[in-house]
N, C-alpha and C positions, 0 to 999 in steps of 0.2 A: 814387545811393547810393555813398556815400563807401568805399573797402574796404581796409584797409594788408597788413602784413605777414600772409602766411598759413605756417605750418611745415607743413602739411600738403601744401599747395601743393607747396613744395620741395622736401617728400620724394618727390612724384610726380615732378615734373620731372626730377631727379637718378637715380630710377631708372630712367626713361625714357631719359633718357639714358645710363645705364651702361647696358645691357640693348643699345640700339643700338647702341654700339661695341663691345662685345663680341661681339653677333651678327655685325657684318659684319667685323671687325678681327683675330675669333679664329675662331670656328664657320666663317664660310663661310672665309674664308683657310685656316685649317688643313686643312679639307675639301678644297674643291675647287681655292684659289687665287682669288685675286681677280683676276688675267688671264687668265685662263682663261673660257670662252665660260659654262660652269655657273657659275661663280663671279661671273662679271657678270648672268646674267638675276638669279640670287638676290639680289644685293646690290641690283638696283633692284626687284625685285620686295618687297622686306623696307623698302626705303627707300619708296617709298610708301604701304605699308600705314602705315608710323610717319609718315608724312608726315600722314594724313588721318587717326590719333590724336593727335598731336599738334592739328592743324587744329581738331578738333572739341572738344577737350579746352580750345583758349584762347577756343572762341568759347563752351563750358559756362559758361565763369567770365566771360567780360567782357559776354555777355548777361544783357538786365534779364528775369526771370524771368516778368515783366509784373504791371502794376501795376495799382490797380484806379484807373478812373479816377473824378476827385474830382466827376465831374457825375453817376456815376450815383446811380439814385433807384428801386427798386422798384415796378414801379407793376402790383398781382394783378388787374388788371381788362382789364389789356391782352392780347385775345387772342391774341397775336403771341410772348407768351412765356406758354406753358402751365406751364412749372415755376417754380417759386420754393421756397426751402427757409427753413426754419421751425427755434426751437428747440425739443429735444426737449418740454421744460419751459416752461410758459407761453402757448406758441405764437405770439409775437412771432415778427416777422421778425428775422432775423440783423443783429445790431449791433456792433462792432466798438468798444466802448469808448476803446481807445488810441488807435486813426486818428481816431475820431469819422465813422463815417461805415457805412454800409450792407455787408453784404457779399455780393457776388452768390452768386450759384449758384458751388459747386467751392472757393470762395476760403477761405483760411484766414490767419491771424492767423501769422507768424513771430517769434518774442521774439528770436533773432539778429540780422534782419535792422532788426526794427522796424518791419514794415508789414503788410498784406496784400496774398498772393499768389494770381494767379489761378489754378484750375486748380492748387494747391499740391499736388506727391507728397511731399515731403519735403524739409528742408534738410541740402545734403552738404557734410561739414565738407573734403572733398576737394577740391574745387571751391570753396569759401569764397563758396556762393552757393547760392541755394534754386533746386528745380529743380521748374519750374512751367508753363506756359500756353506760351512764349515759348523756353523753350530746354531744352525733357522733349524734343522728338528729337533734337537734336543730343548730349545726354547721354546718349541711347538708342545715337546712333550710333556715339559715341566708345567707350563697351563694347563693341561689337559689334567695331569694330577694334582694342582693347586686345585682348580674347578672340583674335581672329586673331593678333595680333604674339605671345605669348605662347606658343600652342599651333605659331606657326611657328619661334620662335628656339629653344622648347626640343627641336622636331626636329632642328635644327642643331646643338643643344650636343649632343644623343645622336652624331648621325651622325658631329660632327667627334670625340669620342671612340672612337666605334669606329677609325674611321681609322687616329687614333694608336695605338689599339692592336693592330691590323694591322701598319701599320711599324714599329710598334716604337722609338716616339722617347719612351726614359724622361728622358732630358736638357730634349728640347722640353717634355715634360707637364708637367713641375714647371717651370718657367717661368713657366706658364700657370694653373696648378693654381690659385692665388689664385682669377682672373676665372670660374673653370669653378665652382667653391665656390659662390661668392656670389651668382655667376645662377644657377644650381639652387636655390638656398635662395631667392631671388628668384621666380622663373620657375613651381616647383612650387605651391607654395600661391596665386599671382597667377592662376596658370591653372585652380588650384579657384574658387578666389570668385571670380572678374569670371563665371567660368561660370554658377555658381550662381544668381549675379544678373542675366545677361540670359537664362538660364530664368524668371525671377522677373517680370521685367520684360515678358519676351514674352507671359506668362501674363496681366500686367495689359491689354498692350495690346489683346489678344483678346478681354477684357472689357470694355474703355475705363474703366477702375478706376483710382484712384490709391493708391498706398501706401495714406493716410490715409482714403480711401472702402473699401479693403480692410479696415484693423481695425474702421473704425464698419458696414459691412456683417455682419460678424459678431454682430455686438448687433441690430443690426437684424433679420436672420435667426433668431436666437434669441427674437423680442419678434413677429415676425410666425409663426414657427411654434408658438407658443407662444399665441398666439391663436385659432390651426386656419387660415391662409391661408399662401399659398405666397410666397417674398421674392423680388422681381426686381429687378435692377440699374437703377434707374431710366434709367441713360445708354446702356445697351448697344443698340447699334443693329445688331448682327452680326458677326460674326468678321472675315468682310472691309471693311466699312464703318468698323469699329473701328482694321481696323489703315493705312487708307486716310487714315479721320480722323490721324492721331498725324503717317504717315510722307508721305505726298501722295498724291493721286491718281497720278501714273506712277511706275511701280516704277523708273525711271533718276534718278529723285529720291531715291528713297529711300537711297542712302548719300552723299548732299550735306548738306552743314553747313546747311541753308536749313529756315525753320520758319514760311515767310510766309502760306504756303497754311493754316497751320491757325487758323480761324474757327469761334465759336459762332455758328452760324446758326438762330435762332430754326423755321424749317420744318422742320431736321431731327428735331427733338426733339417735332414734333407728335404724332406717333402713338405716342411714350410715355407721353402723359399727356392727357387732355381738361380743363383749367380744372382741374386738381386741384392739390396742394398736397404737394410732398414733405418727409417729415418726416426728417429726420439729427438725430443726436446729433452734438454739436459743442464743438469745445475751443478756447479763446480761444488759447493759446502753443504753438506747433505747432515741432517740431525732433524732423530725423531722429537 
């Protein structure tokens, strides 16, 4: 899949990159000095955290979100795969019009991208790439190090303000004043939302829920209590199982860019379902 110019793209990159030299060029310099023994753990400990956002942030965009492959064939008879999902309406199997072609379990229809993605949460115009089957943790984990870098530099913007205003350098501050502006105005609300959203995110993975299983959950839930029965997540296989599935099984995986380990493995999903039939409401053009 072919991908050109993204602006969103570059507005991340660029502030990514202001945000880093301002943290180690102005905060921790001004702070502590950058030859100085505090001033060098910081500056590599600040330069790594942005080393593995950045890291994870190019391999969000340049990984294929995973694709469905053009042999598969639904086959409800085979006991080996006990789920299959069905439209709400009619009760056909899921069919993909535009691809021409079946749609597994999870997979949804992107009008961005032009295909179907497996295991689709969402397409983010951030990343100028849908984030699905193949690259939901490495997206997971570039948040999670955004959130770090974020919550660490704007310690440094405080601490190297106090500083100055201890010694007393009105000369030096207005110097600086610009860089200290723009990352505050940068740094404060970046450090609400990326929060916000890997609460959001951690919540799903706890479930093993995708964004787009989160809102059709809701109807679902509503149409099952509403019946007088109780709605269960058809995928949820436990909290830890859940969050084992997404991030790997060893936790020294889990804040590596690598997302090879995660496999639909027809035996885990047995004990959700006997030869039944999961029913989802489903929407052909899907975009975050």
């Amino acid at each position: 899949m072919k991908r050109g110019f993204s602006f969103s793209v570059t507005v991340v990159v660029s502030a990514i990159v202001f945000i880093y030299f301002c943290t180690v060029f102005v905060f921790i310099d001004r702070w502590f000095g950058l030859m100085t023994s505090p001033g060098i753990m910081n500056a590599i400990a600040f330069t790594g955290v942005a080393f593995m956002c950045v890291l994870n942030y190019a391999y969000a965009i340049l990984a294929d979100p995973g694709r469905v492959p053009s042999s598969f064939m639904p086959d409800i008879e085979d006991p080996e795969v006990p789920i299959h999902e069905i439209k709400r309406k009619g009760g056909d199997l899921r069919f993909c019009q535009k691809c021409s072609c079946f749609k597994p379990p999870r997979a949804h229809h992107c009008r961005v991208c032009k295909r179907c993605i497996l295991r689709m949460d969402h397409h983010c115009n951030w990343i100028n790439n849908c984030v699905g089957h193949a690259n939901y943790k490495v997206f997971f984990v570039f948040v999670v190090y955004a959130v770090i870098a974020c919550i660490y530099s704007l310690i440094l913007l405080v601490g190297s303000l106090m500083n100055d205003s201890q010694n007393d350098k009105q000369h030096s501050a207005d110097t600086f004043r610009v860089a200290y502006v723009i990352s505050g105005l940068l740094l404060v609300p970046l450090s609400v939302a990326l929060s916000v959203l890997l609460g959001w995110h951690i919540y799903l993975i706890l479930q093993n829920k995708t964004t787009i299983e989160y809102h059709e959950g809701v109807r679902a839930m509503w149409l099952t209590e509403k019946g007088g029965t109780v709605y269960k997540h058809p995928y949820d296989l436990g909290a830890y199982e859940n969050l084992t599935t997404v991030l790997g099984p060893s936790i020294f995986c889990w804040i590596c860019p690598f997302s090879r380990h995660i496999v639909i493995l027809p035996h885990r999903c047995r004990h959700l379902a006997k030869k039944t039939i999961t029913v989802v409401t489903t929407t052909d053009n899907r975009q975050g």
